[in-house]
C-alpha positions in Angstrom: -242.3 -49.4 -10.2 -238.9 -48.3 -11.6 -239.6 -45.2 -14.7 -238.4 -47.0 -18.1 -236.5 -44.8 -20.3 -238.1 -42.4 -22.8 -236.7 -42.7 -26.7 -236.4 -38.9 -27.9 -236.0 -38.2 -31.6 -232.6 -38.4 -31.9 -229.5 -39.3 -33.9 -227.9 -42.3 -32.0 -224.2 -41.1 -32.9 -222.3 -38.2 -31.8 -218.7 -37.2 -32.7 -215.4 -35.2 -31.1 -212.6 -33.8 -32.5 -209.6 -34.9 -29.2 -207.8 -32.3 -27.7 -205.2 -34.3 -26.0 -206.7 -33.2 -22.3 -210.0 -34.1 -22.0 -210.7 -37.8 -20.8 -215.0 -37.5 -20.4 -216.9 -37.2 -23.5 -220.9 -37.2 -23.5 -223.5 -38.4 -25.3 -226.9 -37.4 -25.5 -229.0 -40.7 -26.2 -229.9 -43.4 -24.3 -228.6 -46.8 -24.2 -230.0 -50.1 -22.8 -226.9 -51.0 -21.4 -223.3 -50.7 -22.0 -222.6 -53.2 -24.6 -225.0 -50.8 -27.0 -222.8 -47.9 -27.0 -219.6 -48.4 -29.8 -216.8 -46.5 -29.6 -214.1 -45.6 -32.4 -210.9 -43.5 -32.9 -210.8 -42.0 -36.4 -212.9 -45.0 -37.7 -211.2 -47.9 -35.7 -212.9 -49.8 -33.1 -212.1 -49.6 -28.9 -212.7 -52.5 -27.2 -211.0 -51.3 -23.8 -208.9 -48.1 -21.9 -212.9 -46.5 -21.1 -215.7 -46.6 -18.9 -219.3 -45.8 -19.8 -221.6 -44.4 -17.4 -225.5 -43.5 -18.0 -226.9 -47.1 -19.4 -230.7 -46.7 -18.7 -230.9 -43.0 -18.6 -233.2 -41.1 -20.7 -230.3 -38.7 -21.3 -228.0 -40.9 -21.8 -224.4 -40.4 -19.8 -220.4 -40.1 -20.6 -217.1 -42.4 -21.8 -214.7 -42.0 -19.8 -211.3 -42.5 -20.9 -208.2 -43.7 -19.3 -205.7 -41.9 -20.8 -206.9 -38.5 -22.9 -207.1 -39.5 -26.4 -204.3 -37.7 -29.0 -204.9 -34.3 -30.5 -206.9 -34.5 -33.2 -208.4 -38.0 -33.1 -211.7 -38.0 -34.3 -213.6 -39.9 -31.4 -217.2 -41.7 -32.4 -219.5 -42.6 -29.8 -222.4 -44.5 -31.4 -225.5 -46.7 -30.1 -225.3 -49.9 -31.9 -228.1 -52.3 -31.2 -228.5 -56.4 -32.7 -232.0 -56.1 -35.0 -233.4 -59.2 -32.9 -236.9 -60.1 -30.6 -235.3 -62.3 -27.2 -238.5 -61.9 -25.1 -241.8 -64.0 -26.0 -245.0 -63.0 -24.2 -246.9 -65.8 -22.6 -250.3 -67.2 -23.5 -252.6 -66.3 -20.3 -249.5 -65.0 -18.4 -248.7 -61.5 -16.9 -248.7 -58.7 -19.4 -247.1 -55.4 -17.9 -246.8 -52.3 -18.8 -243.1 -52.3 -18.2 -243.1 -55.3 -20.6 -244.7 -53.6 -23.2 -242.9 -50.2 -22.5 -239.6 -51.8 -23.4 -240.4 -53.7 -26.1 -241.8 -51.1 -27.6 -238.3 -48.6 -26.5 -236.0 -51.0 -28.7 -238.0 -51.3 -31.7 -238.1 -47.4 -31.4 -234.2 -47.8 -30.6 -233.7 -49.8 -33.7 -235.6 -47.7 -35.8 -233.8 -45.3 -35.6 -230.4 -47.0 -35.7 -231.5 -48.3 -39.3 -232.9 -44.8 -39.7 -229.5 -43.5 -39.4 -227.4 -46.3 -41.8 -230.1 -45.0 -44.7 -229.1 -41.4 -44.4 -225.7 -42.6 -45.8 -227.2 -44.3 -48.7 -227.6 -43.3 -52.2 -231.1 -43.1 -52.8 -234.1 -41.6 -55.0 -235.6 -38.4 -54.4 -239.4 -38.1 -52.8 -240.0 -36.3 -56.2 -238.5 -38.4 -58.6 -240.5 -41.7 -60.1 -237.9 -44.8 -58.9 -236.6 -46.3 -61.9 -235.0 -49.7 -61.6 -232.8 -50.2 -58.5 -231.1 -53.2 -59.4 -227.4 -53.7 -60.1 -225.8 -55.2 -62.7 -225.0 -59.0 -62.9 -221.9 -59.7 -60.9 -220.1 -60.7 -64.0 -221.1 -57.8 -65.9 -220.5 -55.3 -63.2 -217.1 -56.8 -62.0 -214.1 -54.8 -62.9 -216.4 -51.6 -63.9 -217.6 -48.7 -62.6 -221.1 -48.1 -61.6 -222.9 -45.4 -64.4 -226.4 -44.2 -65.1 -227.8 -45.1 -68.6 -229.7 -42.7 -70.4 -233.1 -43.5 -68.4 -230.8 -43.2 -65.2 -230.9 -46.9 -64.8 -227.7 -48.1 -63.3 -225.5 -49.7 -65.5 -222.2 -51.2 -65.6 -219.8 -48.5 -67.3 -216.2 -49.7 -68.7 -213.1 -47.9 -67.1 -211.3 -47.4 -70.1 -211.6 -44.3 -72.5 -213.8 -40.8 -71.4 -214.6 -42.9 -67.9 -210.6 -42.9 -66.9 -210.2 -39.2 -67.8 -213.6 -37.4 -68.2 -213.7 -34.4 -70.2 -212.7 -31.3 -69.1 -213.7 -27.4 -70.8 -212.5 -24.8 -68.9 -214.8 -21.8 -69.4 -215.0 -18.8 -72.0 -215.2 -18.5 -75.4 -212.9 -20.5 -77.6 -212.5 -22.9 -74.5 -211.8 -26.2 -76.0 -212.7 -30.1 -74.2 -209.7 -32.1 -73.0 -209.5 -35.3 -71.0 -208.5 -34.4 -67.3 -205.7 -37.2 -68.1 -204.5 -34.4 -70.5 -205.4 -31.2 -68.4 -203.9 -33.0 -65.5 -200.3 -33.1 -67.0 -200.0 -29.6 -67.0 -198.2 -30.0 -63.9 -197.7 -32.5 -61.9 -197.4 -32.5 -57.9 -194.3 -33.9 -56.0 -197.5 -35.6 -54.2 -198.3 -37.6 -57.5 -194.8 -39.1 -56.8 -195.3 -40.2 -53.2 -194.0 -37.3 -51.3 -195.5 -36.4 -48.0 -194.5 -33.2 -46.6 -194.2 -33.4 -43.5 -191.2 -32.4 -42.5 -190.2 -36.3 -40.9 -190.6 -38.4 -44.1 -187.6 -38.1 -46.6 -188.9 -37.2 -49.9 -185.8 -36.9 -52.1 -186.8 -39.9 -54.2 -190.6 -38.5 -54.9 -188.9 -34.9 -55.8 -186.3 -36.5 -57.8 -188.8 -38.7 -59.5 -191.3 -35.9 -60.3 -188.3 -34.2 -62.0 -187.3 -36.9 -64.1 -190.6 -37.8 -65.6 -192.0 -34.7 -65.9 -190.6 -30.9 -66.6 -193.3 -28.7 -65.2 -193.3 -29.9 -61.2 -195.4 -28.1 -58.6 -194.4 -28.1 -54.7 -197.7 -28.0 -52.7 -198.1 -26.5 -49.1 -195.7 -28.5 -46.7 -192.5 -28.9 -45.4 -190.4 -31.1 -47.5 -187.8 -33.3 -46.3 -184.1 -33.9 -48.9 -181.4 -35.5 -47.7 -179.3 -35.4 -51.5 -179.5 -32.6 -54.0 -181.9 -31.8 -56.4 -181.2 -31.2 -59.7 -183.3 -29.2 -62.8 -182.0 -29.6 -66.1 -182.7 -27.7 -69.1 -186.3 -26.0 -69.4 -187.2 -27.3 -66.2 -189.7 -25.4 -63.2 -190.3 -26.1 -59.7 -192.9 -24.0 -58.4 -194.0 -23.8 -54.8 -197.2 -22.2 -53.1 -195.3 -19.6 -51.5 -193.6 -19.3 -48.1 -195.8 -22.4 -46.7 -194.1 -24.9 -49.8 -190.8 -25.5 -47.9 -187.9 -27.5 -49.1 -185.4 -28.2 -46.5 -182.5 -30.1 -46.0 -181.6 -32.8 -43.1 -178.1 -31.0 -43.0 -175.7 -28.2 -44.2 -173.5 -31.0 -46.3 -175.0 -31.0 -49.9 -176.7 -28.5 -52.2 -180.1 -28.2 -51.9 -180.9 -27.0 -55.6 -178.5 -27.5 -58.4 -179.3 -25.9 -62.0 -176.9 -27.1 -64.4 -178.7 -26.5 -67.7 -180.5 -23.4 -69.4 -183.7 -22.0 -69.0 -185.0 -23.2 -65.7 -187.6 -21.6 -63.4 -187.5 -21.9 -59.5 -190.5 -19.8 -57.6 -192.6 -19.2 -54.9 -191.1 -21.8 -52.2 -188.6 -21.4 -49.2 -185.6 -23.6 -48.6 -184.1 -24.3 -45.6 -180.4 -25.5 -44.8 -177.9 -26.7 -47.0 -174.4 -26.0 -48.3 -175.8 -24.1 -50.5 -179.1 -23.1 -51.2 -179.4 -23.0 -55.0 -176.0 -23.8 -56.9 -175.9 -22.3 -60.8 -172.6 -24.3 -62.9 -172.9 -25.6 -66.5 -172.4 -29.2 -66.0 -173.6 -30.7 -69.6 -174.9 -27.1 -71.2 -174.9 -23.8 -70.6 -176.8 -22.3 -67.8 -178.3 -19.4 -69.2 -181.4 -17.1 -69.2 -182.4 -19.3 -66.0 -184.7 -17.7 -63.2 -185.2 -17.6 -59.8 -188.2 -15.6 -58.5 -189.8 -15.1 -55.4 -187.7 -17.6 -53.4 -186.6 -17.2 -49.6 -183.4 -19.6 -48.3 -182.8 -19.3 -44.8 -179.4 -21.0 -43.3 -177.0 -22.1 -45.6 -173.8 -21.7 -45.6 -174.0 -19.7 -48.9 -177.3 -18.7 -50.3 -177.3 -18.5 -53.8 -174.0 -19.1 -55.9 -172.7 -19.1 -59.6 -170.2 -21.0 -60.5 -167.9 -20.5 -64.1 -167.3 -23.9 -63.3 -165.1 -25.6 -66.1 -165.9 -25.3 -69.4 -165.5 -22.1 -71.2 -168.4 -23.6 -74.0 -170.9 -23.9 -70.5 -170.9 -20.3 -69.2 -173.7 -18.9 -66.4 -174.5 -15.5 -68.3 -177.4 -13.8 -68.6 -179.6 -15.3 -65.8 -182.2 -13.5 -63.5 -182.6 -13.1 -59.6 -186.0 -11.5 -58.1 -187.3 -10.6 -55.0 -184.8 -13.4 -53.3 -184.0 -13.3 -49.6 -181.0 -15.1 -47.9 -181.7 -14.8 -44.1 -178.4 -16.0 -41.9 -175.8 -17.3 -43.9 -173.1 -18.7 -42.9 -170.5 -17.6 -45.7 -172.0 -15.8 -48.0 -175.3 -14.8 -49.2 -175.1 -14.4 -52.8 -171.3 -15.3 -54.5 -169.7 -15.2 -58.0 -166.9 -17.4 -58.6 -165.2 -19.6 -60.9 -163.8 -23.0 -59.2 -162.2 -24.7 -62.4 -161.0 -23.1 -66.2 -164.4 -22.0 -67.1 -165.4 -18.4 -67.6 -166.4 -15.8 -65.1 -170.2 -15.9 -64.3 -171.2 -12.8 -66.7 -174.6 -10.1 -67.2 -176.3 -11.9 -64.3 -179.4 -9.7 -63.4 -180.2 -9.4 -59.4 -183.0 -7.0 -58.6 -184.5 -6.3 -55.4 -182.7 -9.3 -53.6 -181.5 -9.0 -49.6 -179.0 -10.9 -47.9 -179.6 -10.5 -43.8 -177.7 -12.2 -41.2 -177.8 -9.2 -38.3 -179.2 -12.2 -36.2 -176.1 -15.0 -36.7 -172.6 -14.6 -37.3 -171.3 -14.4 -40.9 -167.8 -14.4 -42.0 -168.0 -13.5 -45.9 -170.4 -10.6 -47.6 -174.0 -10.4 -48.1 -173.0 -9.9 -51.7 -169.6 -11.3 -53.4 -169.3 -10.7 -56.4 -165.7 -12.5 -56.8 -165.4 -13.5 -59.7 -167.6 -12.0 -62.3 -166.1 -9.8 -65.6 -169.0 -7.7 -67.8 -172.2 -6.4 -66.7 -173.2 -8.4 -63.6 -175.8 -6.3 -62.1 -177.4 -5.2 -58.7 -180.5 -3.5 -59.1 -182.2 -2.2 -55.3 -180.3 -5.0 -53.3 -180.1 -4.6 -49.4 -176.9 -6.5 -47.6 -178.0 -6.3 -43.9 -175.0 -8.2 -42.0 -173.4 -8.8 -38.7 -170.2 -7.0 -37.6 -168.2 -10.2 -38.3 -168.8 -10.1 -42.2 -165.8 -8.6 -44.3 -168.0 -6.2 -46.4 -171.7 -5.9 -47.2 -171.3 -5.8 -50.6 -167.8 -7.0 -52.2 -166.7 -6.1 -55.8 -163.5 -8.9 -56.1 -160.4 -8.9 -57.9 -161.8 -10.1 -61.2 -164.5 -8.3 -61.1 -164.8 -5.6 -64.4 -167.7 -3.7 -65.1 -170.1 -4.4 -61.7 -172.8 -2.2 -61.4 -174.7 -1.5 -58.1 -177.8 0.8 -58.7 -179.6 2.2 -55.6 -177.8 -0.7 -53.3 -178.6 -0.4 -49.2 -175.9 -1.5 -46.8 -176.1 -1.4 -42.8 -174.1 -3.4 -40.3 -172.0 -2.5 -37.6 -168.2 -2.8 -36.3 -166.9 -0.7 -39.1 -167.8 -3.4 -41.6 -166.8 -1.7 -45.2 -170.6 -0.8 -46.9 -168.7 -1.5 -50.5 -165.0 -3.0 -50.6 -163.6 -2.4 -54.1 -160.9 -5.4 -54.0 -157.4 -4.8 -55.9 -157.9 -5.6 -59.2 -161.7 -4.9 -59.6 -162.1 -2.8 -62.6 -164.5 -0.2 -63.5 -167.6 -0.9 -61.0 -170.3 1.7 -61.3 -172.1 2.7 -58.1 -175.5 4.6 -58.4 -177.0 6.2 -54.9 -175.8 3.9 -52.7 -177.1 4.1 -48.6 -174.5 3.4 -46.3 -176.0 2.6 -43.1 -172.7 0.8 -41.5 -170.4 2.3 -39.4 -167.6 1.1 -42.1 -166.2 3.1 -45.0 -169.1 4.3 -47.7 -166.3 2.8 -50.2 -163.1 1.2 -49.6 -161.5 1.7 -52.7 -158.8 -0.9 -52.7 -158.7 -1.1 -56.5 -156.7 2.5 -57.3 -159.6 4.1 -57.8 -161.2 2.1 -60.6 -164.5 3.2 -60.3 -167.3 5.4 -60.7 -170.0 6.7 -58.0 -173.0 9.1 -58.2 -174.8 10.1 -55.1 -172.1 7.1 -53.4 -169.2 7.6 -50.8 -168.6 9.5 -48.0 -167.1 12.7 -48.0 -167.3 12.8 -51.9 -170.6 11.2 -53.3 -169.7 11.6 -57.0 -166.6 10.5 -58.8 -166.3 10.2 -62.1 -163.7 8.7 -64.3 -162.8 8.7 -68.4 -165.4 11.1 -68.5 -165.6 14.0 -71.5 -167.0 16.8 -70.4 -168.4 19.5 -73.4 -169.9 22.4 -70.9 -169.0 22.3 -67.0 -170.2 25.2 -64.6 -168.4 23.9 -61.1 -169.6 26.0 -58.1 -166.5 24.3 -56.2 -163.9 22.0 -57.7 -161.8 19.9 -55.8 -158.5 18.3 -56.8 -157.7 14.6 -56.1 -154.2 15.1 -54.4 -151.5 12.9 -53.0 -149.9 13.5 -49.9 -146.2 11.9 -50.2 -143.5 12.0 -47.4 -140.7 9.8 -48.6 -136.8 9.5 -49.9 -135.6 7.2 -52.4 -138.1 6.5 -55.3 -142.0 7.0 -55.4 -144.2 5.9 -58.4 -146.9 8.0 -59.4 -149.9 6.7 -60.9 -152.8 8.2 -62.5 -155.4 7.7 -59.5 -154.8 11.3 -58.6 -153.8 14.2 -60.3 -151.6 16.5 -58.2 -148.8 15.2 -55.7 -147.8 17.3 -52.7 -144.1 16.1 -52.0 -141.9 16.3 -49.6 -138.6 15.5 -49.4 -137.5 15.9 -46.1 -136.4 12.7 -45.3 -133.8 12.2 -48.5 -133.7 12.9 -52.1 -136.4 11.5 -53.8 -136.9 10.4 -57.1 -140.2 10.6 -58.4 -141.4 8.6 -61.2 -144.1 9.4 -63.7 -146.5 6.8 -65.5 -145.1 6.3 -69.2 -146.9 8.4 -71.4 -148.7 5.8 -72.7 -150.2 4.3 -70.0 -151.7 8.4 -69.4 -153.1 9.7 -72.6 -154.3 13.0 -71.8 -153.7 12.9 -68.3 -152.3 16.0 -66.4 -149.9 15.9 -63.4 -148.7 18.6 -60.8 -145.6 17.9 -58.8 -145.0 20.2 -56.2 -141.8 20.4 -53.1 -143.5 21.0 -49.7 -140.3 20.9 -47.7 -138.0 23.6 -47.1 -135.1 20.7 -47.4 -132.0 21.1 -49.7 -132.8 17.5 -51.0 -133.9 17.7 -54.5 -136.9 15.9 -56.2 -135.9 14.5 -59.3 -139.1 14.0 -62.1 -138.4 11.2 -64.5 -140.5 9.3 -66.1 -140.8 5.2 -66.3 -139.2 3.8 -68.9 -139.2 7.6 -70.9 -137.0 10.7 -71.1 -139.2 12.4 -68.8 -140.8 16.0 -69.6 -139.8 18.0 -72.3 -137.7 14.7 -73.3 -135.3 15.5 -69.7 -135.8 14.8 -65.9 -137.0 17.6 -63.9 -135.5 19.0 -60.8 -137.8 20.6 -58.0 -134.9 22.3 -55.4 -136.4 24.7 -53.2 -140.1 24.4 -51.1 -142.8 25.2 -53.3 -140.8 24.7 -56.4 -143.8 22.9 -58.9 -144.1 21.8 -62.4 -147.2 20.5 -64.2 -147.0 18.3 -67.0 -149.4 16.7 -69.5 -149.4 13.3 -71.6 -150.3 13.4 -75.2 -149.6 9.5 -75.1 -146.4 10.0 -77.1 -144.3 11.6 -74.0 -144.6 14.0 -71.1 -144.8 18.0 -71.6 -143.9 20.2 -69.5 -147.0 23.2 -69.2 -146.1 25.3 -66.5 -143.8 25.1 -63.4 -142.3 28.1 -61.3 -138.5 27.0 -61.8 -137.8 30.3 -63.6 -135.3 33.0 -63.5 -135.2 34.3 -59.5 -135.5 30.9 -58.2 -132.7 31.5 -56.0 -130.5 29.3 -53.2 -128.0 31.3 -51.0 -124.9 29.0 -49.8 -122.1 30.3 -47.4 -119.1 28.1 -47.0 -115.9 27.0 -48.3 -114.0 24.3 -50.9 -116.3 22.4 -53.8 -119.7 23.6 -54.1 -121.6 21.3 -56.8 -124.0 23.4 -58.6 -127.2 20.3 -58.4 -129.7 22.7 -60.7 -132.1 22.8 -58.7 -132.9 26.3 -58.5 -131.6 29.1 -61.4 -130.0 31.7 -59.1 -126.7 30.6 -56.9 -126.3 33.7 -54.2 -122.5 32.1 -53.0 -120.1 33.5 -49.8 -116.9 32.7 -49.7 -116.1 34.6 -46.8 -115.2 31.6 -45.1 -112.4 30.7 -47.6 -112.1 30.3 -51.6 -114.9 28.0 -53.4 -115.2 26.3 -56.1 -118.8 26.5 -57.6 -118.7 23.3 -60.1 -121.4 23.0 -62.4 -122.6 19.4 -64.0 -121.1 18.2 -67.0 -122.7 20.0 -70.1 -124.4 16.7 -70.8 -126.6 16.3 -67.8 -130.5 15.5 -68.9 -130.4 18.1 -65.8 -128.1 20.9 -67.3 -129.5 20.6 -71.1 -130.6 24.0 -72.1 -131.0 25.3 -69.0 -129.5 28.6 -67.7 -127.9 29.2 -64.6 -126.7 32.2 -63.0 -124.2 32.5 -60.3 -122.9 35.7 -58.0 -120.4 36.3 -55.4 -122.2 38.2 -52.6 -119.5 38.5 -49.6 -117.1 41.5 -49.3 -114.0 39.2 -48.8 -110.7 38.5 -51.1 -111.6 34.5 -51.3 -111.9 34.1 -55.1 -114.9 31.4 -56.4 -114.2 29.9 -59.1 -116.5 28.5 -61.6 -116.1 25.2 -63.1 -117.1 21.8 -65.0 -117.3 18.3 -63.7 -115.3 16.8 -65.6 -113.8 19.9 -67.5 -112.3 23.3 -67.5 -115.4 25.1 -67.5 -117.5 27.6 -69.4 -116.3 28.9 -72.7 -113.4 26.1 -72.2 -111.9 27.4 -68.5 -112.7 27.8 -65.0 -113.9 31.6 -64.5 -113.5 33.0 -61.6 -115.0 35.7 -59.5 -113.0 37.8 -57.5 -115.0 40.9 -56.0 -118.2 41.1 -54.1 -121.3 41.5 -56.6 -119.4 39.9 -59.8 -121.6 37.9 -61.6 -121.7 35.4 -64.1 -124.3 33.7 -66.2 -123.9 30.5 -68.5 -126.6 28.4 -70.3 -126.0 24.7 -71.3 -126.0 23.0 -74.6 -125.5 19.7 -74.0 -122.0 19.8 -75.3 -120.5 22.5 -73.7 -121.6 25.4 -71.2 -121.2 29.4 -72.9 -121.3 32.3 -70.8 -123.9 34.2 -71.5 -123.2 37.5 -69.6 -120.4 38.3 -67.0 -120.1 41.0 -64.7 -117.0 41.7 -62.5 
């Protein structure tokens, strides 16, 4: 006789979690034959695509499926029996055990199957005295929610009033109740709107929607799909969970934040793609004392911008960046500009922000700061670029007052580690690290700045700065090395100017004294060239109210600007200042030394002086002696005239002398010697 089954004390359900490989799943039960055992994918029935083995076995047996089920499909295998009696034992007719045996096995079976569907149930405690069980009438209870009265009776409880939004009291002292309807506006989720997060469904709409009923919006854990911007206005937040709150963008074509009104909060979420990460213009106010904290944009084109925009009455001032990471821009990955008539963005705060693209090609600066006059400030920012970038951090043209506190710069490919762009004005640089193989500082501005503990070789320079008590173990003069002819213009970027003019006469310009109030200037000959340097000044008389003439190598003069004109301090052009000439015919006296040693032992000379009236011959005092042995007479004279005292004078024997001096009407011998 066949063994019937035995019926254990057991659970007739057991559950998988799919794993997208496995196709055999057990159970331990037994089943009376296949059509008992139910099987269900996250709750939904199968009718086909398995096999089950084991019907009749104490142990029970397997499903087998055809095709693994999906990752993370809850799978239900579950012994569901019909509750009937389809066997009737005969009067005076066989009565066997194995009769018995299995009649008894399926009431056992059924037992616990109902045994089972009660464990779900609401239901009384062993300890507690049942009170009434009943519901409600249908037409009481219908469109109500099921409540306990005060004897824990059920009762039919209205969904209006404290039921909809139940009290809520945080704890503490002073805590006071609110309805959750009123605790839960707080903040709303992007989730309250419909969005899904996750990273397929397009939740622009629910974002948007979220924005424009409410202005506290939070961005839960998830990956959040835009295809169009979206815009805060004025007082506005979106807050995110951190890293794992991601709002990303289905392309690099649109803006994936835009603030265009004051006072709004961004934090705590990462945004992927777009044209640009999070755009700041005043496009109905002004866009002021905004923040943006704790936020990570990876793969724009340009991180974070600010935009003067158009409208000098909607200005972006006074708005604060922290702890904000651009990873792999494109462009740029944080930029000041102005596209339209508005003002420069102005006293925008970034502190401890980083731009890094060492991974993907970039082709702007990790900072650009193009446009952006008074107090924009970085404050322990790192630009950590490619070698195709143009700078890591870039002060523009219309850039005044910038100031870069403990900045870090690395890159490669002699990428600049701060470009000062002509026309920046007066950026302040505070202990910068250069890490790039690029200049410390290109200083394309004329030397508009200021640096402490920044550059490379100089790490300090300092500029309008009043000094009261300076001890200088070693001080260093910022000179100018010039090799030209024709005419140089000096400006006050440096303060002595080594000059040579080997190459032609050269005349070289001063700054009007105006434009130099209390600045002092050396001008010095390097050459050993009869071409003269000529000192003027621009649109002035020039030092001492006259151009000055540097002659001979290492002929100097220094000057100083009281704002009023140029004055001459000290200068080497001074009695023995001597040229020695040997020839023959006109010699032109040019002034550019004091002492003429002439030989006419070639044939006779005239030595002709400049007219009386020359800004070179004005009070100036000239002495000139015959030095060769010969007969050849020199004779002095005057362009333009006879000569001094009124007629040529000439010098006949070696060793005669004579000395004149210049009034600026006529010259007058002052001493002779024949």
């Amino acid at each position: 006789m066949p063994e019937h089954i035995k019926m254990p004390d057991i659970t007739p359900i057991v559950r998988y979690v799919a794993d997208g490989v496995d196709t055999n799943y057990s159970y331990p039960f037994p089943i009376f034959a296949s059509e008992d055992m139910h099987v269900f994918f996250d709750g939904a029935p199968q009718v086909s695509g398995f096999t089950i083995d084991g019907a009749g076995e104490t142990l029970g047996g397997s499903v087998t499926f055809d095709v693994a089920p999906d990752t993370g499909v809850i799978i239900t295998l579950a012994r569901v029996l019909p509750i009937e009696r389809v066997t009737d034992f005969l009067e005076g007719g066989d009565f066997s055990a194995q009769s018995i045996n299995n009649e008894l096995d399926y009431i056992i079976a059924s037992v616990q199957q109902v045994n089972r569907e009660n464990d779900l149930m609401l239901r009384y405690s062993d300890y507690e005295t049942p009170a009434s069980a009943t519901l409600p009438d249908r037409a009481i209870r219908a469109n109500k929610a099921l409540g306990f009265d005060g004897g824990g009776n059920p009762v039919a409880v209205s969904l209006e009033g404290s039921m909809a939004a139940p009290d809520f009291t945080v704890s503490g002292a002073g805590a006071t109740t609110r309805t959750s309807t009123n605790k839960l506006s707080d903040m709303v989720s992007v989730k309250d709107f419909g969005a899904v997060g996750d990273g397929l469904s397009d939740d622009t709409i629910a974002i948007q929607n979220a924005l424009a009923a409410h202005d506290a919006v939070f961005l839960p854990e998830g990956e959040y799909l835009v295809s169009s911007t979206v815009r805060l206005n004025a007082r506005q937040s979106l807050a995110g969970a951190g890293q794992r709150s991601v709002l990303k963008g289905n392309s690099n074509s649109f803006n994936i934040i835009e603030i265009v009104e004051d006072h709004v909060a961004v934090s705590n979420l990462r945004i992927e793609q777009g044209d640009i990460g999070i755009k700041l213009f005043g496009l109905t106010r002004p866009v002021v004392q905004c923040a943006i904290t704790d936020v990570t944009i990876v793969q724009p084109n340009i991180g974070v911008q600010l935009d003067g925009y158009n409208d000098l009455s909607k200005p972006c001032y006074w708005n604060n960046f922290t702890r904000v990471l651009v990873e792999q821009p494109a462009t740029h990955g944080f930029h000041l500009t102005r596209s339209g008539a508005g003002d420069t963005p102005n006293a925008n705060k970034f502190h401890n922000c980083r731009a890094y693209s060492l991974g993907a090609d970039i082709t702007g600066a990790g900072f650009y700061i193009e446009q952006g006059r008074f107090n924009n400030s970085l404050i322990d920012c790192e630009a950590n670029v490619k070698g195709t970038a143009q700078g890591c951090f870039i002060i523009g043209a219309n850039s005044d007052k910038t100031l870069l506190i403990n900045p870090y710069a690395e890159s490669n490919n002699l990428v600049p580690n701060v470009k000062l762009e002509a026309g920046s004005i007066e950026t302040s640089i505070y202990n910068l690290l250069s890490v790039s193989d690029g200049s410390a500082i290109w200083d394309l501005s004329g030397g508009e700045y200021s640096a402490y503990n920044a550059g490379f070789p100089y790490k300090n320079r300092l500029q309008k700065t009043t000094v009261t008590d300076m001890n200088a173990t070693l001080q260093r003069y910022d000179t100018e090395f010039i090799d030209a002819s024709g005419t140089v213009n000096l400006d006050i970027s440096h303060s002595v100017h080594l000059v040579s003019s080997f190459g032609g006469a050269l005349n070289v310009e001063l700054p009007a004294a105006g434009d130099a109030v209390g600045v002092m200037m050396v001008v010095k000959k390097t050459d050993s060239s009869s071409n003269v340097i000529t000192v003027t000044e621009d649109g002035g008389a020039g030092a001492d109210g006259k151009d000055f003439f540097l002659g001979a190598e290492n002929d100097y003069v220094m000057m100083l600007s009281n704002g009023a004109e140029w004055f001459v301090i000290a200068s080497n052009r001074s009695a023995g200042n001597t040229r020695y000439f040997d020839g023959s015919g006109t010699y032109d006296i040019d002034m550019a030394v004091d002492v003429y040693l002439l030989s006419s032992f070639g044939g006779a000379m005239t030595a002709r002086l400049p007219p009386a009236n020359a800004a070179e011959a004005i009070g100036r005092t000239i002495t000139i002696k015959k030095t060769d042995s010969s007969s050849n007479v020199i004779s002095v004279t005057e362009q333009g005239s006879t000569g001094p005292d009124n007629s040529a004078q000439p010098l006949n024997s070696q060793y005669s002398a004579i000395t004149v001096v210049s009034d600026g009407g006529q010259w007058f011998i002052m001493n002779k010697h024949l």
